[in-house]
Structure formats: C-alpha cells, structure tokens
N, C-alpha and C positions, 0 to 999 in steps of 0.2 A: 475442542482442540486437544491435542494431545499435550501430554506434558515434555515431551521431548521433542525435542530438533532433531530434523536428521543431518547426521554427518557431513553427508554430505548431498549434491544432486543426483539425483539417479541419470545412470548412461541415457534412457530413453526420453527423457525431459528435456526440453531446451527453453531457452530465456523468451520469452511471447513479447519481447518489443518491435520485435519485426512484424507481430500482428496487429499492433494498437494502432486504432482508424484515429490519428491527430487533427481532424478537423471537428471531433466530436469530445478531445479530452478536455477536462474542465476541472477548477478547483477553486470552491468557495474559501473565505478567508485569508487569502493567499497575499503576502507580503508583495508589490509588486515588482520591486526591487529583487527580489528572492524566488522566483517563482518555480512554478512543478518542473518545466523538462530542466530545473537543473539535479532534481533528483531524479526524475523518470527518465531522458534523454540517453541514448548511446553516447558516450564522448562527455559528456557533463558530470552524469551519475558516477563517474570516474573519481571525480576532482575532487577531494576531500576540501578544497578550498570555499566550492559551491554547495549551496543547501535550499531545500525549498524553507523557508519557514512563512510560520502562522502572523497575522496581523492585530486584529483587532483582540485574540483572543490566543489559548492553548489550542482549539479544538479547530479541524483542518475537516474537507467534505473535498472525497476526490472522486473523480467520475473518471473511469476509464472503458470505451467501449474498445473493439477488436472488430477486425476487417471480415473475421471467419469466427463458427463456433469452436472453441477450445474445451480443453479438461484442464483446469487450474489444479496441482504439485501441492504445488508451496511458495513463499512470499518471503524474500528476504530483504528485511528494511535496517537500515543501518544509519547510524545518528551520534550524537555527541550526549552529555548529559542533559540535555534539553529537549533528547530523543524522543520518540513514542513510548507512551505505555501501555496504553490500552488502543486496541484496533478493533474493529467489528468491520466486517467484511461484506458484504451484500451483494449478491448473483444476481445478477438480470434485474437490478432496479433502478425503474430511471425518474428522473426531474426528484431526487431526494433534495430534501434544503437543512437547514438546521430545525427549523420550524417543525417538520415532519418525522427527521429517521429515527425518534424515538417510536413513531408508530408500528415501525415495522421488526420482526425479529431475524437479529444478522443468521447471516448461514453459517457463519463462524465468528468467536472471539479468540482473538490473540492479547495475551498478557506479555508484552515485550520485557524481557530482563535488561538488565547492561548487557549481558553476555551475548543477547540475543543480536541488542545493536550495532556489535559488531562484526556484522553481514552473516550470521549465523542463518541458515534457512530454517524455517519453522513449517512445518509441516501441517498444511491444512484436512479438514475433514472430507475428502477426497468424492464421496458418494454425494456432497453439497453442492460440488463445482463442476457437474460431467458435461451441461452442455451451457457452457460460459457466453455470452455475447456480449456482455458488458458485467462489469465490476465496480463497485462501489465504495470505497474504503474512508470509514470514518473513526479520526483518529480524536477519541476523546479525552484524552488528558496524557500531560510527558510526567518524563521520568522524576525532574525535578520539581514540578509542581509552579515551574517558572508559567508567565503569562504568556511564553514565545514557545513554540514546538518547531525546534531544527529535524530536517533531515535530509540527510547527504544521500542516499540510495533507496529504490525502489527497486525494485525486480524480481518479475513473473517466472514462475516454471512450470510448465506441464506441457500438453502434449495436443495434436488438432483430432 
C-alpha cells in the first residue's frame, strides 16, 4: 500500500455500493445491535450516530461480494478512536473465517491512521483489484487497542 492517501477521488471512480449483491454480504463478529449496513449502507454510513462495531472481540471478517466484476480505487473507512487499524483486504476470496484468513496472503494492507479515519481515502495497490467479484476485509485490530472495533463508514471506489 502506498504511504499516501490520495486527496481526493478521482473524477472517473465512483462509490461501488450500487454494485454490492446484499443477499450475499456477510460479517463475522458483528455486534448485532450494531451491525454492517450501518456502516456499509447508503443513508446509514451517513449517520455518524450509527456504527457497525465488533462483538466478542477487536477483530471484524467482512465479506462483501458485487453484482458485476469491478476494478477497486481505493477504500475509505472512517471511525471514532476505536476505529480500525489494521485492515488486510482480500480479492476474490470466499468462505474466509477467523480460523483460516491467516492462511491466505491479503492483496493489500492498510495501516489506518486517525487521520485516515476521518474518511480520508487511501489508495489501494490498484494492479491487485482489476477484476474484483468479491472482497474480503479483515479488520485486525483498532486504533485504541480497545476489545470493541467502531466503525461508522465503509466505502468503495473504483470503476466496472
């Protein structure tokens, strides 16, 4: 991953929630009081009020597949101090658990900053994600080191 965020989204990128197939999204560990479309959802992921957080643990397993193959940008995730820290990202792998996504080597790592958290997009390794069908993101430990992992926004960019 690169060390820098970019600025901003590029003109030709657009936000991929209008591709994500929701009969197939799923998130291990998940508060259920708390859960994913309040950070991945259009109208939710808004609401600084709402947040998905973590349950039994810091560490969250999100499965997100798409309707089409896409070319995944960049990922801006945005959080409170409880935020993510570490994210490892996984292209096209499915039925991952806790049990297992240490077997596999992510397509990318994101080291989230505070600064990042606050919807900053971070630019993934672009030549990793060109024919995207599903996405995987596992989010191994937050900011604080708390046993709870907040987070208020998810959201995709890149392009079909």
């Amino acid at each position: 991953m690169s060390a820098e965020s970019a600025s901003a989204i590029q003109r030709s990128q657009v936000d991929l929630v209008d591709f994500v197939d929701w009969s197939g999204v799923e998130c291990l560990n998940q508060n259920s009081s708390h859960s994913l479309p309040n950070a991945l959802k259009q109208g939710y992921r808004e609401d600084d009020g709402l947040n998905l957080e973590s349950d039994a643990d810091e560490q969250l397993l999100i499965y997100i597949p798409f309707t089409q193959v896409v070319k995944l940008y960049s990922v801006v995730v945005k959080g409170p101090e409880e935020g993510p820290k570490t994210v490892k990202l996984f292209s096209n792998k499915e039925h991952m658990g806790f049990s297992n996504v240490n077997d596999f080597p992510p397509s990318d790592t994101a080291i989230l900053s505070p600064d990042d958290l606050k919807g900053k997009p971070v630019v993934l390794k672009y030549v990793k994600f060109q024919n995207v069908r599903s996405l995987t993101l596992f989010i191994e430990d937050n900011q604080s080191g708390s046993d709870i992992t907040k987070v208020q926004k998810i959201a995709l960019f890149g392009t079909m």
